[in-house]
Phi, psi and omega in degrees: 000136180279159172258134189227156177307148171308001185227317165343146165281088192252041137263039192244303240240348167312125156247182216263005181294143170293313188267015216208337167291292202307329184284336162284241176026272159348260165339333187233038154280310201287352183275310192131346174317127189265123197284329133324345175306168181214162163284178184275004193262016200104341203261121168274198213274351197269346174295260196330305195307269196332303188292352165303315213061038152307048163346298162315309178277322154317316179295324170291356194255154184248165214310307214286358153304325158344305226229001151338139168232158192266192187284347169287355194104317231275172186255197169245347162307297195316329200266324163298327185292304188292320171306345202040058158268088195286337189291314182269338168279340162269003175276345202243335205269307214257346165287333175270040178297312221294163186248006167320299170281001187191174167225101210301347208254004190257122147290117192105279169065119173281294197301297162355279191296343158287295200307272208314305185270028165296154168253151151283184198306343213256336177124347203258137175270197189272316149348270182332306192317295184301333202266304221245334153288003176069030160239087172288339192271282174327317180316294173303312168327304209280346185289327170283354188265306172311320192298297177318300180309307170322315218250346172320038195190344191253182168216103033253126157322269193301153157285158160017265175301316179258010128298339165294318170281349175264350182293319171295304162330299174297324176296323205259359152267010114350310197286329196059055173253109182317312183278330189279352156273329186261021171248011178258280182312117156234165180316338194254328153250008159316324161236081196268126156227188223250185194275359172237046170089334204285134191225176194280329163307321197286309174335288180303345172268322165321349217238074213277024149315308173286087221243000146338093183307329219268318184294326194285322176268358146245021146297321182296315191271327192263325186238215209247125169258003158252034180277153180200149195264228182275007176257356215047027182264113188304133160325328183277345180258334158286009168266327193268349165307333191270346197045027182290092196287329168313314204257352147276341167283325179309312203278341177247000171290287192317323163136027167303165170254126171279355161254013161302156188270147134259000000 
C-alpha cells in the first residue's frame, strides 16, 4: 500500500480487506493523514466511504468529519441516501442518539435538526436524495429517523406497532430465543430504541444465550453493528462484558470498531 501525505487523499490507497482496513487507517492516522482532506470534486474519505457503504472506514472517522459537504453541498448521508448505502446512512442516523453529540435529552435539538435538514446545491435533502434515486424504503428511514430524534426525550416516541415490536424484540432477546428473533427482526425494527438508545440488538449481545453464529449474521445485515446507545456505550461493548463471542466476532467482522469509546 502507498503512503501518501497528510493532506492527500490517502483513502485511494486503502484496501477493501476488512480485517486488514481498520489497521492500516489507523496507522496512517498516527502518520498524520488528515481525515478531512478532499479531491478535487470536494469528496473526503467520508463522502467515497458512505457511496461505497465502506462502514469500517466512515466508522473510523470522526463525527465533525462525518458531516462535511463536496462542492455539490452533499454531506455523506446525502451520498449514502442517493446510493441507498443503508449500512452508513443508518451509521451517520444513529450516531445523533448519542449525547456526547447532541443534547439527546432536549426537544426540538437545533443541532439534530440542522445536520438532518441540509440541502445540496439543488435544494435537495438526503431523504429527497434516496427518493428520486428510487430507494423510497431508505427515504422513509430517514425521514422517521428525523422524527425520532425529535421526540427521544417525550412519551411516547415510538408509535403504537413499533414499541410493540420492539418490546417483543427485547423480550425475546431476554429470553435468548435465537430463533424467535431471527423470524422477528427486519431492517426496519431491529433498531428501534427505548428513550436511552437501547435497541433489541443491544439486549441480544448482552445476552450471551443468544450466542447463535446464523443469528448474529443475520442481525448484522439488518441492523447497525455500529450503534450505540446515548452514553455511547456500544453492542460491542455489551457483548464483550458478556463474553458473548459469537455476537462479537460478527459486529467486527461487520465493520464495529474494537477501538471505539463509550
Amino acid at each position: 500500500m502507498q503512503i501518501v501525505g497528510p493532506s492527500s487523499c490517502w483513502w485511494t490507497t486503502l484496501p477493501e480487506t476488512p480485517m486488514h482496513t481498520e489497521k492500516c487507517i489507523l496507522y496512517l492516522f498516527e502518520l498524520g493523514a488528515n481525515p478531512k482532506a478532499a479531491d478535487a470534486n470536494g469528496d473526503t474519505a467520508a463522502h467515497l466511504a458512505a457511496r461505497r457503504d465502506h462502514l469500517r472506514l466512515l466508522t473510523l472517522l470522526s463525527f465533525d468529519a462525518k458531516w462535511l459537504r463536496n462542492d455539490n453541498g452533499a454531506t455523506p448521508l446525502m451520498e449514502a441516501a442517493r446510493t441507498g448505502s443503508w449500512k452508513c446512512a443508518k451509521h451517520l442516523l444513529h450516531l445523533l442518539r448519542q449525547d456526547r453529540f447532541n443534547e439527546c435529552e432536549k426537544h426540538g435539538n437545533s443541532k439534530r435538526s440542522e445536520l438532518l435538514e441540509l440541502k445540496d446545491r439543488e435544494g435537495r435533502t438526503a431523504s429527497d436524495l434516496a427518493r428520486l434515486s428510487g430507494h423510497s424504503e431508505l427515504a422513509s428511514y430517514i425521514e422517521r429517523c428525523g422524527w425520532l430524534w425529535m421526540h427521544m426525550a417525550t412519551s411516547p416516541a415510538l408509535t403504537a406497532q413499533e414499541e410493540a415490536d420492539r418490546q417483543e424484540l427485547e423480550r425475546l432477546a431476554e429470553a435468548g430465543d435465537s430463533a424467535g428473533l431471527r423470524r422477528a427482526a427486519t431492517r426496519g425494527s431491529c433498531d428501534l430504541p427505548d428513550r436511552f438508545g437501547r435497541t433489541a440488538l443491544m439486549w441480544a449481545a448482552q445476552n450471551s444465550s443468544c450466542g447463535d453464529e446464523a443469528l448474529w449474521e443475520q442481525l448484522v445485515q439488518l441492523g447497525d453493528p455500529t450503534c450505540a446507545n446515548i452514553l455511547a456505550e456500544s453492542f460491542l461493548h455489551r457483548a464483550a462484558v458478556a463474553g458473548n463471542s459469537a455476537a462479537a466476532s460478527a459486529l467486527l467482522a461487520a465493520g464495529a470498531s474494537a477501538n471505539a469509546r463509550d
